[in-house]
N, C-alpha and C positions, 0 to 999 in steps of 0.2 A: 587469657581465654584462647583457646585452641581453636584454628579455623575451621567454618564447617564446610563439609562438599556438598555441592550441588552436580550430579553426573548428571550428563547428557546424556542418553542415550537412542544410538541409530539414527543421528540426523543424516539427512537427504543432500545429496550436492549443493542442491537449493538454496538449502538452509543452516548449514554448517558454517558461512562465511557471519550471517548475521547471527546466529548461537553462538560464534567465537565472540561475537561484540557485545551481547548480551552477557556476558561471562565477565569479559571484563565488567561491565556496570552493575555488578551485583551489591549487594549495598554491605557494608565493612561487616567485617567476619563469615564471611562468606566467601567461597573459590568454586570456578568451575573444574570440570573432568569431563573426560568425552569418551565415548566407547561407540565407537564404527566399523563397520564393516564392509563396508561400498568402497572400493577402490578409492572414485574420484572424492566422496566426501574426508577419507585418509588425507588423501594430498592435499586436500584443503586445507585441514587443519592441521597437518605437520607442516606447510608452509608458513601458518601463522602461528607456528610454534606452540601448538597448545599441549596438554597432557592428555596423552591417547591411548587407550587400549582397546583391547589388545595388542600382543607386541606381534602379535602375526594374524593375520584376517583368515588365514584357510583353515579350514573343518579340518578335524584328522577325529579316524576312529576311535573308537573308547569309550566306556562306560561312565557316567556321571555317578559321586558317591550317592551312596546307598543314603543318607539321610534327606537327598532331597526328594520333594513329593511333587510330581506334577501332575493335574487333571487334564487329562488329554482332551475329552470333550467339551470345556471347558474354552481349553485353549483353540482347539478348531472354531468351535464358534467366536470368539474374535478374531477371522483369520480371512485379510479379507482374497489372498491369490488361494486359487485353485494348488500352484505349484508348493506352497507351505504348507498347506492341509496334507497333502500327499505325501510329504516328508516326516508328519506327525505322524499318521495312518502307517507308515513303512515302520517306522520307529530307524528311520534312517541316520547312519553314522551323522552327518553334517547335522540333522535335529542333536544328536546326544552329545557334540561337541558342546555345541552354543549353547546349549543349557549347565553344562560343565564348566565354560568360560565364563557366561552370567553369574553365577553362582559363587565366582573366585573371584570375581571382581567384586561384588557386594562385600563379601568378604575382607576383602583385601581394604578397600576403600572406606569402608562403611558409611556413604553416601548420610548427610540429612536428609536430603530428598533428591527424587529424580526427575527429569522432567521426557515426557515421550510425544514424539511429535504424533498424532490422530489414535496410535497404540492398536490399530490393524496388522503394522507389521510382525513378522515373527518374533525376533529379537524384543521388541515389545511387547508382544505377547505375552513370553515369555518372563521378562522384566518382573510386569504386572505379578503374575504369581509369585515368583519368588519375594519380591518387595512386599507384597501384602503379608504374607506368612512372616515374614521378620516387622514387619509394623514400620515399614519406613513409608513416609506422605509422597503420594505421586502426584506430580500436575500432567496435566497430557494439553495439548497446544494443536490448534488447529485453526483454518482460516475463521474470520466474521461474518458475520450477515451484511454486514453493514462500513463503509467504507471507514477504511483505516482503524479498523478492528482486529481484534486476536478472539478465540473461545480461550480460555484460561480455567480448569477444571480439573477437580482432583476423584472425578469418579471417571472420567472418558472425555470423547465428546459427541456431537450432534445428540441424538436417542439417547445413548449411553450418560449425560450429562446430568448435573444439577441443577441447571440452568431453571428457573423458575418454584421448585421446589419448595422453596421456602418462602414462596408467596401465591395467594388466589390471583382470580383474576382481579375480584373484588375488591381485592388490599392494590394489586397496580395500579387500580382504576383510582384510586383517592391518594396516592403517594403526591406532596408536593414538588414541584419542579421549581426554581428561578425563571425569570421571565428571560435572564440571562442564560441560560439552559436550553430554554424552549427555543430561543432565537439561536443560539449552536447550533441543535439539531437540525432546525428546520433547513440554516444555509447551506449545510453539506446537505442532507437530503434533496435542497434544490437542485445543489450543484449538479448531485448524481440524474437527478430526473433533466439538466441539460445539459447532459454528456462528459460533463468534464471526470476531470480523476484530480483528487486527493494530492496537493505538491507530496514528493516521497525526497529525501535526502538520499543521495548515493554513500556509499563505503568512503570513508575519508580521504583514502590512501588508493582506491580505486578497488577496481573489483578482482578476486584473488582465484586464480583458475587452475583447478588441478591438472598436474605434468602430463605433456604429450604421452609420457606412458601411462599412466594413470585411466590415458583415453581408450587409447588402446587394450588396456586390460579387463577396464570397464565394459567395452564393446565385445570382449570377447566371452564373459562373464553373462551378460544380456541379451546372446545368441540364444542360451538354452530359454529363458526367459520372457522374451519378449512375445509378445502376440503377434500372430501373421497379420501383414497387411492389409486389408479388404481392399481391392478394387470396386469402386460401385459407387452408386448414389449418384448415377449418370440423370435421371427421372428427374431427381430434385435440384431445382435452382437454388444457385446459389446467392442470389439476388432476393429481398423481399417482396413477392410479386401484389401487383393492388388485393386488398383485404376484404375479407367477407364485410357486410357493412354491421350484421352483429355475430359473434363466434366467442366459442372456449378456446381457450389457447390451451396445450399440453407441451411443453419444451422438454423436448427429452435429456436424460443424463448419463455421463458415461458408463455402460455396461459392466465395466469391472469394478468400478468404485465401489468400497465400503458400504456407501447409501446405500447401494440395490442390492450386494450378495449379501449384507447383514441385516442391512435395517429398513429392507423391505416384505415384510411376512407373506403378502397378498399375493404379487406378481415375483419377485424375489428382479430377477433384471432381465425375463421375461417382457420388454417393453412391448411387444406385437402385441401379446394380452392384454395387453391393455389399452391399449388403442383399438383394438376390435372391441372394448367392453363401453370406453368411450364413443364409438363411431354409433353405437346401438343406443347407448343413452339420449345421445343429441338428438338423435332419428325419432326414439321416442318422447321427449319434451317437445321437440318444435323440426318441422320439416323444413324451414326456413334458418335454422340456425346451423352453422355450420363448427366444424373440428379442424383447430392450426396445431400441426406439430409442427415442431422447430427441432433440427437435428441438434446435438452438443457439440463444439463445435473439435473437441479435443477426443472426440467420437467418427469424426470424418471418416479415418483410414482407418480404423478397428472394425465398424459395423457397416455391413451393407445392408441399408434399409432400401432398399429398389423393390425386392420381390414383395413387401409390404405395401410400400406404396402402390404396385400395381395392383393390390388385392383391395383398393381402400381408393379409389378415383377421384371419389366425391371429398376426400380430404385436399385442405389445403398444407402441400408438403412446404419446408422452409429449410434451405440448405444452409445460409447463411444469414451475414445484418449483425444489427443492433437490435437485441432481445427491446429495449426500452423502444423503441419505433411500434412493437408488437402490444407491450403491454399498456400502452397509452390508448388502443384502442378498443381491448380487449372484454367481453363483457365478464368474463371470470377466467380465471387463471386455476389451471389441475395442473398438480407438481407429486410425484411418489413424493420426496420429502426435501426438495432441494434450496438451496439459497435463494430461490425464485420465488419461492413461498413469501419469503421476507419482502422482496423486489415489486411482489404483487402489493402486499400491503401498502408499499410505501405510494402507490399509484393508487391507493384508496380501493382499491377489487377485493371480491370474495374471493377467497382459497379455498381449494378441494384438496384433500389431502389422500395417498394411498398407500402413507408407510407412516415410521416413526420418525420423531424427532423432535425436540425441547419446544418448538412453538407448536407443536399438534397439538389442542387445546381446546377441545367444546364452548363452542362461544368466542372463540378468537377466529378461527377455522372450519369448515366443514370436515371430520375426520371421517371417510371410509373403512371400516375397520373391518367389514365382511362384501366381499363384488358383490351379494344382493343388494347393496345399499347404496350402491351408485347413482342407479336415477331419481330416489330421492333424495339425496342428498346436493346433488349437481341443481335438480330441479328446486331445492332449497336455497340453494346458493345464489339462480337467478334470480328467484323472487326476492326474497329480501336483503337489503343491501346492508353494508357492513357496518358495525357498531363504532365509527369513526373516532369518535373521542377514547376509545379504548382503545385502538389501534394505534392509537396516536401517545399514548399512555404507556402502550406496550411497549413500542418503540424506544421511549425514551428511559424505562426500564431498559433494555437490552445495551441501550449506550453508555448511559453513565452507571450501570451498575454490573449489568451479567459481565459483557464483553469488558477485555483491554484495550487501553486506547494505545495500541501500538500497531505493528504492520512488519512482515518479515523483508517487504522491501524498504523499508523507514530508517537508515540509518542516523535517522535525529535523537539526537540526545536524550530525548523528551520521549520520542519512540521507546529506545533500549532500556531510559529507566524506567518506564513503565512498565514493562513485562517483566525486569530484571526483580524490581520491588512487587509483583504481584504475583512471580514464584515465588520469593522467601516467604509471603505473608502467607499466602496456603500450605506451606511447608512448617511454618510455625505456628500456625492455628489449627492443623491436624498433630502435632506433637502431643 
């Protein structure tokens, strides 16, 4: 029997070291492939010697053959920079390369399946089309909710996912657990709710850093790309200052993410709107209850929220901390659609929600699905409290079933072969 590919494609510097180690753990008959384009993620994986393509990462002009078909609209809407969208819209050389190089690689390789990491980027974008139209199973890979987790999904992920699909809530609500299950969850759940973090195994061999030039090339490549730095957010402490003694918490999330340019309909990543739509809701529920935003914290230098906060006094701003100091006190928790959502639950709070994504759920959640519906909604959420055994149900759906139990920091054995064995198993259940 002739071995099958599993291509990587587009891993991140990040993730490229622990892709390579997930490659080797693929279970027999199976090999990995890697197709990169990120300088540093190259040198990564040409130091651990993996099979990479392409044999050159720069764009060169030229028309892609006439049999491939791409929906541009399509593909902007999964697209989560500004600067990709713009290359599609141009119908620019370096777009009609990479869909020409995608294209010769499938070809060439003929992949079992692929795997893409969150599948925002272009090159994944791009993947996605072409792979569906020849019928090849994709996994796309993305952080957990929930500590030392993977999303593992063969439509997307977050919004875009399967996650719950193939079950109500109804049917979660009656699924049996082991008592030896329920006491799992519950210890790591404790753990998180007292600060700890997940033991994670390091790289065997240590950690593998792509070449001084590589850095350099990287750096020069991320000039045209990167986002200007914001100076600001002088207004807001960085410390957690004493807390309203009852308040909604709003933690905000990074501007550019995916979450907000895609799988935010309402505010899109607009966050000011939405905290002026919040600042008016709480005003009209209760004069006494107050509004905490909490900056992100990988949002610092990107966004200046100062001239917001000046416009918004009566908010309590939060520069920095531990989100969990916040949400231990908090009487409900609004999230557009973010890992917080989960992090409230696990603290027993009601969730407001103001985008998409796999636990936006009528009856799990409060979803906002039009800004009229905020202050009742919000004002739903304080009054009655949350369906705890089913939160608690959902929860343990998400762990032993949606999510994998691996981690892209996790170089434990246990880690690798669990991701390694739940790409092939969606790779050979979509076949």
């Amino acid at each position: 029997m002739s071995t099958k590919v599993i291509a990587f494609v587009d891993p991140g510097p990040n993730l490229a070291q622990y892709l390579s180690a997930v490659g080797d753990r693929l279970p027999a008959g199976y090999a990995p492939t890697y197709f990169a384009l990120r300088v540093k993620s190259r040198s990564v994986l040409h130091r651990l010697g993996r099979p990479l393509h392409p044999r050159h990462s720069a764009g060169k002009p030229g028309d892609w053959p006439s049999h491939i078909r791409i929906d541009r609209d399509a593909l902007v809407a999964r697209l989560r920079k500004d600067a990709d969208k713009a290359l599609v819209a141009r119908d620019a050389p370096d777009f009609r390369w990479l869909v020409g190089a995608l294209d010769a690689f499938l070809d060439d390789l003929e992949p079992a399946g692929i795997f893409l990491w969150n599948g925002s980027g272009l090159a994944a974008a791009i993947t996605e089309q072409l792979a569906r139209a020849r019928g090849i199973p994709l996994v796309f890979g993305e952080n957990g909710y929930l500590p030392g987790t993977l999303q593992l999904d063969p439509q997307g992920v977050n919004a875009f996912s399967r996650i719950g699909l193939d079950a109500s809530l109804d049917e979660i609500r009656t699924r049996d657990y082991s008592e030896t299950q329920v006491q799992e969850l519950d210890r790591l759940l404790g753990g998180y709710r007292a600060g700890t973090t997940p033991t994670r195994k390091p790289p065997p061999c240590g950690r593998v850093r792509p070449s001084p030039l590589a850095y350099l090339a990287q750096a020069w490549e991320d000039l045209h790309e990167r986002e200007p730095s914001a100076k600001g957010n002088l207004r807001i402490p960085r410390e957690i200052p004493p807390l309203p003694e009852r308040f909604v918490f709003f933690p905000l999330q990074v501007r550019s993410d995916s979450q907000l340019t895609i799988h935010s309909p309402l505010y899109g990543n607009r966050l000011d709107e939405a905290i002026a739509d919040l600042d008016r809701a709480v005003r009209a529920i209760d004069p006494g209850l107050k509004l905490v935003v909490k900056l992100h914290p990988a949002d610092l230098g990107k966004t200046d929220y100062d001239p917001v906060a000046q416009g918004f006094p009566d908010v309590v701003w939060i520069g920095g901390g531990d989100v969990r100091t916040i949400l231990q006190r908090a009487a409900c928790v609004v999230t557009v659609n973010s890992t917080v959502g989960i992090e409230g639950m696990i603290y027993g709070k009601p969730v407001v929600t103001l985008g998409s994504n796999f636990y936006v759920r009528e009856g799990l959640v409060h979803p906002v699905r039009d800004r009229s519906q905020l202050v009742d909604r919000l004002r739903a959420a304080l009054t009655d409290p949350p369906d705890h055994p089913l939160t608690q149900q959902y929860l343990r759906y998400l762990y032993f079933h949606a999510f994998a139990r691996g981690h892209w920091q996790d170089y434990a054995e246990a880690s690798l072969d669990a991701i390694g064995a739940r790409i092939v198993d969606m790779v050979e259940r979509a076949r």
